[in-house]
MDAnalysis code that builds the backbone (N, CA, C; Angstrom):
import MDAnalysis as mda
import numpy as np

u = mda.Universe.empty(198, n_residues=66, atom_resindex=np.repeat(np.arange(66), 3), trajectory=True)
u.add_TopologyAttr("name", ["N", "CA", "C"] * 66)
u.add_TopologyAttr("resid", np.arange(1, 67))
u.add_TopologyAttr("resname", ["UNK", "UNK", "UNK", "UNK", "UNK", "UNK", "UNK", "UNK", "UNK", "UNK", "UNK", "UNK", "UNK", "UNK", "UNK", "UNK", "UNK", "UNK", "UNK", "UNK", "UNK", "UNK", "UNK", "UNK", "UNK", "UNK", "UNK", "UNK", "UNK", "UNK", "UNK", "UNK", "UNK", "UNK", "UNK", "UNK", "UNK", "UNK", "UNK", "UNK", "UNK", "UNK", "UNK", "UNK", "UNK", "UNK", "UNK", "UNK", "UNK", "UNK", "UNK", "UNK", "UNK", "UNK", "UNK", "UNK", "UNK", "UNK", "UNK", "UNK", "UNK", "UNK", "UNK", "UNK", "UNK", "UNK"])
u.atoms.positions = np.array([
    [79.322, 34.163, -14.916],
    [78.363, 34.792, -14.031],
    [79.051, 35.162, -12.720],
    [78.719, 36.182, -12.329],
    [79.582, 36.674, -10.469],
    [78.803, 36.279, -10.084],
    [79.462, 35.782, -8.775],
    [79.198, 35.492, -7.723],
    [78.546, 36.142, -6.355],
    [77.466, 35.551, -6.062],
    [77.032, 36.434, -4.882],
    [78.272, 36.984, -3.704],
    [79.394, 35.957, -3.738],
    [80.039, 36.417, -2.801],
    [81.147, 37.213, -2.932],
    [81.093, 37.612, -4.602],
    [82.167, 38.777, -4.478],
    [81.429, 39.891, -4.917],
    [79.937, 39.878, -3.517],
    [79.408, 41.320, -3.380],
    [79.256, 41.576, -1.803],
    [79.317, 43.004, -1.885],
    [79.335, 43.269, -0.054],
    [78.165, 44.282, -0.103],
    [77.664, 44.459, 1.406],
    [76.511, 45.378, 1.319],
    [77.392, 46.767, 2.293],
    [76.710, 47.777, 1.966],
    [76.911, 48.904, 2.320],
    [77.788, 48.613, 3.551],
    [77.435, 48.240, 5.177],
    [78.515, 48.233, 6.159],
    [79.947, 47.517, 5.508],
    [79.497, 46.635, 5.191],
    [80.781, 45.722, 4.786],
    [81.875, 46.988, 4.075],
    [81.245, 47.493, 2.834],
    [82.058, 48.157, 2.178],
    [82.555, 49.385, 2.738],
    [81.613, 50.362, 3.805],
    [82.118, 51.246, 4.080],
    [83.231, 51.163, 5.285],
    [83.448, 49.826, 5.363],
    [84.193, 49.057, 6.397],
    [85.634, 48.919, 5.799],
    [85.601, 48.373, 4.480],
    [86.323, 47.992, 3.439],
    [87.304, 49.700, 3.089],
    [86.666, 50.703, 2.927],
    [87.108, 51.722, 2.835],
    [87.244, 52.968, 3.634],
    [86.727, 52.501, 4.769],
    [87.337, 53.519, 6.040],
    [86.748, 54.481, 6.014],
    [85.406, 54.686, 5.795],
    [84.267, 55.626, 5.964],
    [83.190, 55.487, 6.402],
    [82.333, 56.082, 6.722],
    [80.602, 55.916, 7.201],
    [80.096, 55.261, 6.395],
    [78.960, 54.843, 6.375],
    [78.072, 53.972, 5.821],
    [77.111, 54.929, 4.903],
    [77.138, 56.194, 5.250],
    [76.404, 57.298, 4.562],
    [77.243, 57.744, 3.447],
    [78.540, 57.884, 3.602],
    [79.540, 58.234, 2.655],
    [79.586, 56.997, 1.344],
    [79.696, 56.061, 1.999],
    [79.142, 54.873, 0.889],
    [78.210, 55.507, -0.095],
    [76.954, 55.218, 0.397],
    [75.874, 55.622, -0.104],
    [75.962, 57.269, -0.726],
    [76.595, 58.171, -0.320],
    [76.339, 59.092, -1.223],
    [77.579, 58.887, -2.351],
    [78.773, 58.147, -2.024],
    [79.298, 57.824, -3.489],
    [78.481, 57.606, -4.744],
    [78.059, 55.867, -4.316],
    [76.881, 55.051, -5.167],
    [75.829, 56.112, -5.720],
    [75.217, 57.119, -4.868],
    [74.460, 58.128, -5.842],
    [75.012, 58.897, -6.861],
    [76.263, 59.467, -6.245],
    [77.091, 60.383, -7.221],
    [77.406, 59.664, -8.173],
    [77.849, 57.972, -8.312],
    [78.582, 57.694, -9.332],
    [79.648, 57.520, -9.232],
    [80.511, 57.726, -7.962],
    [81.786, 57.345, -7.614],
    [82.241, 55.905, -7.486],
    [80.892, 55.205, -6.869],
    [81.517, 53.948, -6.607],
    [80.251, 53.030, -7.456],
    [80.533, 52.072, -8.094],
    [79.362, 51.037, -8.759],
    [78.550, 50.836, -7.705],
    [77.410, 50.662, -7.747],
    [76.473, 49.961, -7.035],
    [75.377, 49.083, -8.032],
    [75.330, 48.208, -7.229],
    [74.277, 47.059, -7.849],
    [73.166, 47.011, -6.859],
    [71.802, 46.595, -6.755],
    [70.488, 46.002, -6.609],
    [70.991, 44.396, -6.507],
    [70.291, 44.250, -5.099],
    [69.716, 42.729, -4.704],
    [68.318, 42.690, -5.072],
    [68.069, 41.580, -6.190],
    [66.710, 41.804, -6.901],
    [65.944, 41.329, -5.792],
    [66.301, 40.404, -4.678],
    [65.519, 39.755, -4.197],
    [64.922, 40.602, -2.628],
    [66.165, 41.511, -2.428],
    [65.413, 42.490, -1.364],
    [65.934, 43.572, -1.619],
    [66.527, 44.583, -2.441],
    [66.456, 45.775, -3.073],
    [67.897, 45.979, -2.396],
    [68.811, 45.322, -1.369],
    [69.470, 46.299, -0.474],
    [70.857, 46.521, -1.743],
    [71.861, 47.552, -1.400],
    [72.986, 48.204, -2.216],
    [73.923, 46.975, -1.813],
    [74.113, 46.937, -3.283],
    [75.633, 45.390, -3.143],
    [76.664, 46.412, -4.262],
    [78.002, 45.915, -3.208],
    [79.427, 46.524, -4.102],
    [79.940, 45.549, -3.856],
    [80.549, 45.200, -5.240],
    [81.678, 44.514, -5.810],
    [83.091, 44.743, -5.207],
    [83.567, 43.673, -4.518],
    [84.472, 44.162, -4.278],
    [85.963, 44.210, -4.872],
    [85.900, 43.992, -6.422],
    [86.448, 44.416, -7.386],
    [86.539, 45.964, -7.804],
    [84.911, 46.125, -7.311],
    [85.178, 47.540, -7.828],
    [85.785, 48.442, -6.667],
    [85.422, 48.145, -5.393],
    [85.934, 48.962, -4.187],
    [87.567, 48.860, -4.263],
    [88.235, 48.042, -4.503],
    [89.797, 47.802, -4.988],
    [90.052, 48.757, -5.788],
    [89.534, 48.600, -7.148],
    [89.742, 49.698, -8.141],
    [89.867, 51.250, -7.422],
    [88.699, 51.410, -6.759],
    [88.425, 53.251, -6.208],
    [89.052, 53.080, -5.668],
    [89.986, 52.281, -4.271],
    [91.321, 52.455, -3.470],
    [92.345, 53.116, -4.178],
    [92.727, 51.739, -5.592],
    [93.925, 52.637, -6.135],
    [93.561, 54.076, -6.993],
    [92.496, 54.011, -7.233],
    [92.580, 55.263, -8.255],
    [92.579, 56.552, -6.742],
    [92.367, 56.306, -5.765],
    [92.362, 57.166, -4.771],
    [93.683, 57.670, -4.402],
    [94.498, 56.463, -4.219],
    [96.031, 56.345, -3.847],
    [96.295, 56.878, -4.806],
    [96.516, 56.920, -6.187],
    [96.987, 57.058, -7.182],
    [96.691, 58.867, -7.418],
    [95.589, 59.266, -6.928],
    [95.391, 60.442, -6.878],
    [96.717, 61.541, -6.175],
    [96.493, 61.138, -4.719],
    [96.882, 61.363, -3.434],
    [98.443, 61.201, -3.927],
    [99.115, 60.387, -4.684],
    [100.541, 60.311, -5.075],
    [100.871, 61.296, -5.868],
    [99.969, 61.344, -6.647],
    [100.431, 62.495, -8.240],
    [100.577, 63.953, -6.968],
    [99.598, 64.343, -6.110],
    [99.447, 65.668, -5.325],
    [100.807, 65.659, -5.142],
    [101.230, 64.925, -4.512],
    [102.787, 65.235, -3.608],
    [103.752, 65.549, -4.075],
])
């Protein structure tokens, strides 16, 4: 079972990845980044397994360009 604490809420993460807090959130809609539901008050929780993952596949992007 995961752990509540390897989830972050929206500031945390858009903190985590060096963007707005809106940019977060329109990832999580698009599908870019996982988002999960806090059943107990609805707010957006990311894994921060998965925010690792979208770093490198980002980097990994940004390398192949050059």
């Amino acid at each position: 079972m995961t752990k509540l604490s390897e989830y972050v809420k929206t500031a945390e993460a858009a903190e985590i990845l060096g963007v707005a807090q809106n940019t977060i959130r329109k990832w999580a809609e698009q599908g870019k980044i996982p988002m999960h539901r806090n059943p107990a008050n609805g707010y957006r929780l990311f894994k921060r397994s998965d925010l690792n993952r979208f770093l490198r596949d980002v980097e990994r992007s940004a390398a192949r360009r050059k």
